[in-house]
C-alpha positions, 0 to 999 in steps of 0.5 A: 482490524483491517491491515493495508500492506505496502512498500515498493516491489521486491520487499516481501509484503505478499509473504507477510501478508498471507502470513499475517492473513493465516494469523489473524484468521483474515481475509486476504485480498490482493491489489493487482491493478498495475496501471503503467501508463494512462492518457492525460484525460485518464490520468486527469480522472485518476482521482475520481476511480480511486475514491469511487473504488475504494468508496465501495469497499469501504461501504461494503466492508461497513455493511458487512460489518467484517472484521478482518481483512488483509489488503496486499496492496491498496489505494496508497500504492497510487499515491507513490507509483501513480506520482512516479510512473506518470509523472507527466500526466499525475494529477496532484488532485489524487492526493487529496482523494487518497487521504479522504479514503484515509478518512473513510478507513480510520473509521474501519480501524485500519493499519497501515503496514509499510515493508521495506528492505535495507537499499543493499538487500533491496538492490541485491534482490531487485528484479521488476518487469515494470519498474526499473531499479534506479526509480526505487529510491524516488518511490521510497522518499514517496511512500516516506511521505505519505506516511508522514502525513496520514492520519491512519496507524502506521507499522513499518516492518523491516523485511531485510532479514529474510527470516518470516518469523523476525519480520513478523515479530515487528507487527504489534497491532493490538498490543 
């Protein structure tokens, strides 16, 4: 099982995944590749790295043959921060990559796990030194509509109650 954990910033998705990561007796690795802006020739070859980079983890996780692996953060963060960070210079074509890792890692029986907050326990909790506040509401309908057409398993946890134990309750995954 390989659990992909995303939603905007400030929703709990490290709490839980390092909870779920303990559970499951997973390994857990952390995304951290904030990319605030690129050039447009950067950008433009946006697409090439995230399949290439994910290509690989891919293959390894294939040869390997692990199991279970939690990913805080992943390539579908892309998909929503890349489209409303660098909306100047996104190319569309990282989509259509970003679903072909989709392909690549429905064979690996990968979940994705989307954590979101109530807008008001959102806001109230709301603090980020690279994204401003009033862009949360264009990055959620993104990440809405990414999941709306992958093709991966898709759990949607909501983390407004603040209480590890409810919001780990909502994961079903094998049951």
């Amino acid at each position: 099982m390989i659990l992909l954990f995303e939603g905007v910033d400030n929703t709990g998705k490290t709490e839980l995944a390092k909870v779920v990561s303990s559970k499951y007796n997973a390994f857990y690795f952390r995304m951290n590749n904030q990319i605030p802006s690129l050039s447009r020739e950067d950008s433009a070859n946006m697409q090439k790295y995230i399949y290439q980079e994910w290509y690989l983890l891919y293959d390894f996780i294939r040869q390997s043959k692990l199991k279970n692996i939690v990913f805080d953060r992943s390539y579908i963060s892309e998909y929503a921060y890349g489209y409303v960070l660098r909306q100047k210079t996104y190319s569309h074509k990282t989509d259509s990559k970003i679903f072909m890792v989709d392909q690549l890692f429905k064979e690996l029986d990968s979940h994705v796990v989307y954590c979101y907050k109530d807008k008001d326990t959102l806001f109230k909790d709301y603090s980020d030194k690279y994204v401003a506040s009033k862009k949360m509401p264009l990055l959620e309908k993104r990440y809405e509509k990414y999941l709306s057409k992958t093709i991966l398993p898709t759990h949607k946890i909501n983390m407004s109650s603040r209480d590890i134990k409810i919001e780990l309750s909502q994961l079903k995954i094998g049951e």
